[in-house]
N, C-alpha and C positions, 0 to 999 in steps of 0.2 A: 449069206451071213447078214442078219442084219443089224444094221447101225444102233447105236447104244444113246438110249435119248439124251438130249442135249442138258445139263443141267442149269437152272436157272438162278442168272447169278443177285445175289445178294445187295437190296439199294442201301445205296451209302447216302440217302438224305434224311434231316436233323431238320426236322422243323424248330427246332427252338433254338440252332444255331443261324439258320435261314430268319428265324424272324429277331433275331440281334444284330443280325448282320445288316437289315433292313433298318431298321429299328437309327441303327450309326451311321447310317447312309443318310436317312432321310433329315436327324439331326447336323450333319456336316453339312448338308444343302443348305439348312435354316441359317446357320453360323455365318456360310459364306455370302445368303443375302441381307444377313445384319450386318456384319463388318464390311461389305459393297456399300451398304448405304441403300439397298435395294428392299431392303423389309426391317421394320423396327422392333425389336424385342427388347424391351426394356428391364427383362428377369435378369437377362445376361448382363446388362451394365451392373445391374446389385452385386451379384455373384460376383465378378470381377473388382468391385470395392471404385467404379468408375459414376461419373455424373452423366447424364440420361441427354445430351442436346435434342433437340428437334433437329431431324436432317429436311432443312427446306431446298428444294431445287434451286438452282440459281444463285443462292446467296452464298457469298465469300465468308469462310469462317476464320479467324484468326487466332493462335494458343494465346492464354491469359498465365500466367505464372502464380501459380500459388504457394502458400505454405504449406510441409509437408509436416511439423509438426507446431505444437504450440510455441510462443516467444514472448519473451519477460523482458522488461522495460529496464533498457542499458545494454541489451547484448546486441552485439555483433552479429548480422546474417552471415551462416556460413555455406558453403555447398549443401554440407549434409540437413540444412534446415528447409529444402526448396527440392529436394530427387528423391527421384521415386522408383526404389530398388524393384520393384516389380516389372518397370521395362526401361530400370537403368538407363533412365533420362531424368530430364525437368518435370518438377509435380506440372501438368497445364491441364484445363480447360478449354476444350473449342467453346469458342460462342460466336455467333453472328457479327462482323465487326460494326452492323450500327450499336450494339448490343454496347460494345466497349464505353467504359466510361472517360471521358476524359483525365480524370485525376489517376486512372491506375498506371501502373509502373510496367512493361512490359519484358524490359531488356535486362537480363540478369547482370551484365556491367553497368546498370546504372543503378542495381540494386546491394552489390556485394560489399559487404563491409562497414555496410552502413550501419549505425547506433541505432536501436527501438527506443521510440519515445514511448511506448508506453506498451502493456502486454496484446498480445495478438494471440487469435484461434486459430488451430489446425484450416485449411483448408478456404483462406482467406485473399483476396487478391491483395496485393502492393499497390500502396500509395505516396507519396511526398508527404504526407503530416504524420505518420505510419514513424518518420525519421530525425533525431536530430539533424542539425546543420551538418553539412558532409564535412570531413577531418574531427569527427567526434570519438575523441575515445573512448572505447568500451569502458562499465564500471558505475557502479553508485553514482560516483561522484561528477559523473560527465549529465545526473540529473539532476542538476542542482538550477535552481531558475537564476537568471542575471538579476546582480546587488545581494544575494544572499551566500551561505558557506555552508557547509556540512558539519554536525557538530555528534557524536557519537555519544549517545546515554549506557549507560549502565542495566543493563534489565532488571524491571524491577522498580526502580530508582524515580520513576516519575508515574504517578499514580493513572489510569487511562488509557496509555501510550501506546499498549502493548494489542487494544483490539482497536487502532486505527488502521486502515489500508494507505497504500501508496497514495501521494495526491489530496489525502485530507486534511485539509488546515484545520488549525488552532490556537488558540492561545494559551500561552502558559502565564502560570502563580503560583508565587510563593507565597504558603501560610509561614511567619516566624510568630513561635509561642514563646509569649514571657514565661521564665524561668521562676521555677519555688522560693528558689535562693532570693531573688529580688521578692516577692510575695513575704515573704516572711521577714528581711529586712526591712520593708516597709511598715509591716503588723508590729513590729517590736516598735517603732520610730512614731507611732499617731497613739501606742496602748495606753490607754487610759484617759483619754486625749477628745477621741472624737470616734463615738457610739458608731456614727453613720459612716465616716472614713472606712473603719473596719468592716462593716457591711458591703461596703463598696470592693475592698481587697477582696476578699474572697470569693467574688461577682467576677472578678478578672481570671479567676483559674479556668485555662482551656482556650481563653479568648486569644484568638490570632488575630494579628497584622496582616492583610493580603499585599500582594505585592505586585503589580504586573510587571514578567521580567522578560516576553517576548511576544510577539503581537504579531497574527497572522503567519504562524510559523507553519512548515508542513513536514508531512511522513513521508520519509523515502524510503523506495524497497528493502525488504529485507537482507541483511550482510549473509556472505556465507558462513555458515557456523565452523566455528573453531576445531579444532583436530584434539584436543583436548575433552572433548565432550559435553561441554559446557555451552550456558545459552550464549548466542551472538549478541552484541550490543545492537539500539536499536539506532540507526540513522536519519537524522532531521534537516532540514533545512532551515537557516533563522537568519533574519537580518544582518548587514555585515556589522553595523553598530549594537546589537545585543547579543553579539559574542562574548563579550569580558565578561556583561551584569549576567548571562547564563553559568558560563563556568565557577564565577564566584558563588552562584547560589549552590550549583553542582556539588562542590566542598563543603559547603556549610550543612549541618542538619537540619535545614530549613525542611518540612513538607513539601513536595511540588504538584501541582495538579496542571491538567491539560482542561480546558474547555473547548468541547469540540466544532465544526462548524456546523449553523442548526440548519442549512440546505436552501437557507431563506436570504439572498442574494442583499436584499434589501435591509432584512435585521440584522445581519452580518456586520453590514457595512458599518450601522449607527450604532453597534452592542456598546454597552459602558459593563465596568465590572461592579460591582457587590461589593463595595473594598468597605471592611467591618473600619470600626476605629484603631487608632493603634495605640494597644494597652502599654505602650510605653510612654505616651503622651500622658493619656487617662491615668495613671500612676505621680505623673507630676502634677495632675490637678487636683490629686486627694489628696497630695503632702502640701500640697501649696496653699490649699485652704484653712489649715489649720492655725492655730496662734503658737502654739510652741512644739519644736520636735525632741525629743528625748534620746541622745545618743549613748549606749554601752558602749566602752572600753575597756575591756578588760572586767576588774568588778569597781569600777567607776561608775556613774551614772550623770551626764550633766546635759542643762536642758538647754535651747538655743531658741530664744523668740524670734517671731516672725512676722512680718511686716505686710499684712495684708492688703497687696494692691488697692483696694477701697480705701483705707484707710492712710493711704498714699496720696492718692491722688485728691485725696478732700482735708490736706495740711493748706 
């Protein structure tokens, strides 16, 4: 009898599972001589959203602590301002420790809680000027410079104000415009009187009084906006002695303008303002020139002579 040929069995290989399988081998080698420090791939640092150091032989590297996201001048460093959910630690940087700067901050307790003096970028080491004074409390108003206060405007309310940034000085002015009502008692009081007088009245409509009511003032950050929906008021810093002459003008319907700083250290310093005449003066020099004023009451009409300094002073 004979034997019944052997049947041949069936290859179970995949070349295309064999060259993936190759393929993920030869990649996990790569991985594990980048992350040894043994081969550098610098793709894998992007991929991973990490900073590329040079791995130098020899050289001691030390973490740098950075910012994990941006920071706005007055707030408090928190945890979640500095970790880095992606391996759930401290955002850090190796770098060479001759690399280190002196002024950076290293040690997250001598960074926590601290007040920003002024805004910071993602991805930024810590420094000591980075911080108000330690026991600063968070908030606008912990940026107010010494000898000055905080004084909150109105939006709106003072002409300019509104595209200064944090930190930019200025000075503020009051324009006060003479009123119709004076204008046209004065026209009634010189008619008929004095041609020129009346020419001059009506030379005054529009003419403002400038005023300087704070001097080298500055913009502080923006407030948080109101729950109400409405714009936040805008917060300043001014002298502690032009606090009353500000708010008083704040009330009054005086104009207010800001002049802003022109970036010129030198022209800053020596600026003088543009202060027009003040047509309240100029009003008493057109009545005062005249020889006689003519006063209505009622339907009365009586006249009042007037004594013309010159002719005062040369009795």
């Amino acid at each position: 009898m004979t034997p019944a040929p052997l049947r041949r069995r069936r290859s179970t290989f995949n070349p295309f599972l064999a060259g993936l399988l190759g393929l993920v081998a030869v990649v996990g080698i790569l991985l594990t001589l980048h992350f040894t420090e043994q081969l550098e791939l610098p793709f894998v640092d992007k991929v991973l959203g990490r900073e590329v150091q040079a791995a130098e032989v020899g050289v001691e590297r030390v973490p740098v602590l950075i910012t994990a996201r941006d920071l706005e001048p007055g707030q408090a460093v928190m945890r979640a301002d500095v970790w880095d959910p992606t391996v759930q630690n401290f955002k850090v940087v190796w770098m060479p420790r001759d690399s280190v700067k002196p002024e950076w901050i290293l040690r997250w307790g001598e960074i926590e809680g601290r007040v920003m003096a002024h805004a910071k970028l993602k991805d930024k080491a810590f420094k000591e000027s980075d911080f108000l004074p330690e026991g600063t409390r968070p908030g606008v108003a912990s940026l107010v410079p010494p000898g000055m206060r905080m004084v909150t405007i109105p939006h709106g309310r003072i002409h300019g104000l509104e595209t200064l940034n944090y930190q930019d000085r200025f000075d503020l002015v009051a324009q006060v415009k003479i009123s119709e009502e004076q204008i046209k008692a004065a026209q009634e009081a010189v008619e008929g009187l004095s041609p020129d007088a009346a020419i001059e009245l009506g030379r005054l409509r529009g003419d403002a009084k400038r005023m300087e009511v704070c001097r080298d003032a500055m913009r502080l950050p923006d407030l948080p906006a109101s729950g109400s929906g409405g714009k936040a008021p805008i917060a300043i810093a001014v002298a502690e002695n032009e606090v009353s002459l500000l708010l008083e003008a704040l009330k009054g319907k005086d104009d207010l303008d800001c002049i802003a700083y022109s970036g010129n250290d030198v022209a800053w310093a020596n600026r003088k303002l543009d202060v027009n005449y003040d047509p309240q003066q100029k009003l008493q020099e057109i009545l005062g020139s005249t020889r006689e004023i003519r006063i209505r009451e009622g339907g009365t009409t009586r006249t009042i002579r007037v004594n013309r300094y010159e002719e005062q002073s040369g009795n």
